[in-house]
GUSEPA-666161 format. One record per residue (C-alpha): residue in three letters; x, y, z. Coordinates in nm, 4 decimals. Layout:
# GUSEPA-666161
<node res="ALA" xx="X" yy="Y" zz="Z"/>
...
This chain:
# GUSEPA-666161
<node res="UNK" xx="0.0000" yy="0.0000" zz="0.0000"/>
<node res="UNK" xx="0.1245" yy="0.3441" zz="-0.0503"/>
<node res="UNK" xx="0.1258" yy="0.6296" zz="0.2495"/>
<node res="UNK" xx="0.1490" yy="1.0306" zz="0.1796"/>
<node res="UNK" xx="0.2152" yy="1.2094" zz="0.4700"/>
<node res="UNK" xx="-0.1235" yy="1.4083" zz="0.5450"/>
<node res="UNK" xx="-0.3813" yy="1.1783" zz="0.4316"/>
<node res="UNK" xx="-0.6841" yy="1.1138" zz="0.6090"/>
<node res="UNK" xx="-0.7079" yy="0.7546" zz="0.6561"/>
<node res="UNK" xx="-0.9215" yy="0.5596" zz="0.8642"/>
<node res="UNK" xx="-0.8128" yy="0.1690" zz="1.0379"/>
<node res="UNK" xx="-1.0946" yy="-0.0315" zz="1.2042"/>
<node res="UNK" xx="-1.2080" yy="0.2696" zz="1.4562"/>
<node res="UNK" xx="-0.9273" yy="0.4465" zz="1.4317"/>
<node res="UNK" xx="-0.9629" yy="0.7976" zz="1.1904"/>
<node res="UNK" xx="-0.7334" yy="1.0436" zz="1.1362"/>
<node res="UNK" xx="-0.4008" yy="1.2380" zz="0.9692"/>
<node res="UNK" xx="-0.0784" yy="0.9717" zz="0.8655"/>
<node res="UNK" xx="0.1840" yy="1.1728" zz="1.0706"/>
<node res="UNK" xx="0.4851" yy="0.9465" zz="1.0021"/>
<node res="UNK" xx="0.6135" yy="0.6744" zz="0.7624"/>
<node res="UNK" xx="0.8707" yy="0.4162" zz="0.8033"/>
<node res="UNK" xx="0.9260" yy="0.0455" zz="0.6831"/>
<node res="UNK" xx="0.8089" yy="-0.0821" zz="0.9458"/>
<node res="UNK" xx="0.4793" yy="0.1393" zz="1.1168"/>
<node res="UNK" xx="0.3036" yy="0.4516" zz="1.0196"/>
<node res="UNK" xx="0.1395" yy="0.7081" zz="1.2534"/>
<node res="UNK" xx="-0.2020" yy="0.7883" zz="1.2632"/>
<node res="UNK" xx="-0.2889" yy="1.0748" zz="1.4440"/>
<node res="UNK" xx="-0.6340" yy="1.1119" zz="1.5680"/>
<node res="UNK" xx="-0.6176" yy="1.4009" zz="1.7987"/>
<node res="UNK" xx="-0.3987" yy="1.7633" zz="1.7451"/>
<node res="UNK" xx="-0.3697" yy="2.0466" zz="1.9398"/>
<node res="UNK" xx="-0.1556" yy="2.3545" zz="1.8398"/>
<node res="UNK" xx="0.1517" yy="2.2494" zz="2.0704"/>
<node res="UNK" xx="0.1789" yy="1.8999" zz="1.9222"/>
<node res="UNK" xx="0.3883" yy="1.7713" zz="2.2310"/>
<node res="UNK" xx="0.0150" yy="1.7030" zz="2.3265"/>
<node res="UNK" xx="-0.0834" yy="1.5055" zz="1.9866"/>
<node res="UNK" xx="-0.2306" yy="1.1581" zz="2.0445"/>
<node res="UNK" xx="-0.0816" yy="0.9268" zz="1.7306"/>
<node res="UNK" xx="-0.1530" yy="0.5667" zz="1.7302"/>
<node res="UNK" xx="0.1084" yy="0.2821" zz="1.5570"/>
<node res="UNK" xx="-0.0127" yy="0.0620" zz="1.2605"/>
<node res="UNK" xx="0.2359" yy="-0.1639" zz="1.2031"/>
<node res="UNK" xx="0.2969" yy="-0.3245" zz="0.8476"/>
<node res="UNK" xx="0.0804" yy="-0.6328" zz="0.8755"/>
<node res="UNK" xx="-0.2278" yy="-0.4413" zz="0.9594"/>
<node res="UNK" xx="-0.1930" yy="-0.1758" zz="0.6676"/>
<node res="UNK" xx="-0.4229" yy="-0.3755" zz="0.4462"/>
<node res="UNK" xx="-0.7095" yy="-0.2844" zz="0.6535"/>
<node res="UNK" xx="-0.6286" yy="0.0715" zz="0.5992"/>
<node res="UNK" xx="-0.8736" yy="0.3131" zz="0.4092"/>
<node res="UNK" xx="-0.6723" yy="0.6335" zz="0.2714"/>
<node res="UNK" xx="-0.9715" yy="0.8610" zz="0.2282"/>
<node res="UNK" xx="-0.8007" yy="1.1938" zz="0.0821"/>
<node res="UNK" xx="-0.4705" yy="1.3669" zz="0.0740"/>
<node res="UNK" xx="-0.4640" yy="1.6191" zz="0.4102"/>
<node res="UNK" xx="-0.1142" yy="1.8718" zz="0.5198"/>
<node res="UNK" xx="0.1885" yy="1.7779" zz="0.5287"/>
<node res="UNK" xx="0.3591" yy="1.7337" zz="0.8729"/>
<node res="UNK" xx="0.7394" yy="1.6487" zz="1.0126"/>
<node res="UNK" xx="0.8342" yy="1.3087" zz="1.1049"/>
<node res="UNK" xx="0.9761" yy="1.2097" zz="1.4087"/>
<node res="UNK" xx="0.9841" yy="0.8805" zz="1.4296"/>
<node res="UNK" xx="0.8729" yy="0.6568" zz="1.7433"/>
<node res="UNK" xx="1.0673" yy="0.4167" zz="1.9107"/>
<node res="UNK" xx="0.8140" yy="0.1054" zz="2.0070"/>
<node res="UNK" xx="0.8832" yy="-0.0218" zz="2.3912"/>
């Protein structure tokens, strides 16, 4: 599947803006607030990305990628 930064996408009840791409997870996040320290992004990891809608193209934003624990 193929991930822009800034689309809208939606996974099972999860909606909201692609923040980050890597090989291995994207970010979707699904609540912003002007200071993003607060953002609330969630992990999709590779196998789940077939049950990912992309429903349009949204803003750009910077990656910083997450380290998983």
């Amino acid at each position: 599947m193929s991930f822009n930064v800034g689309s809208y996408v939606e996974w099972t009840h999860i909606k909201g803006y692609i923040r980050c791409i890597t090989d291995h997870y994207i970010t979707i996040c699904v609540n912003v607030h002007a200071d993003s320290i607060f953002d609330c992004c969630v992990l999709c990891y590779k196998n789940d990305w077939d049950q990912v809608v992309i429903h349009k193209i949204g803003r750009a934003h910077v990656c910083t990628p997450v380290t998983p624990i």
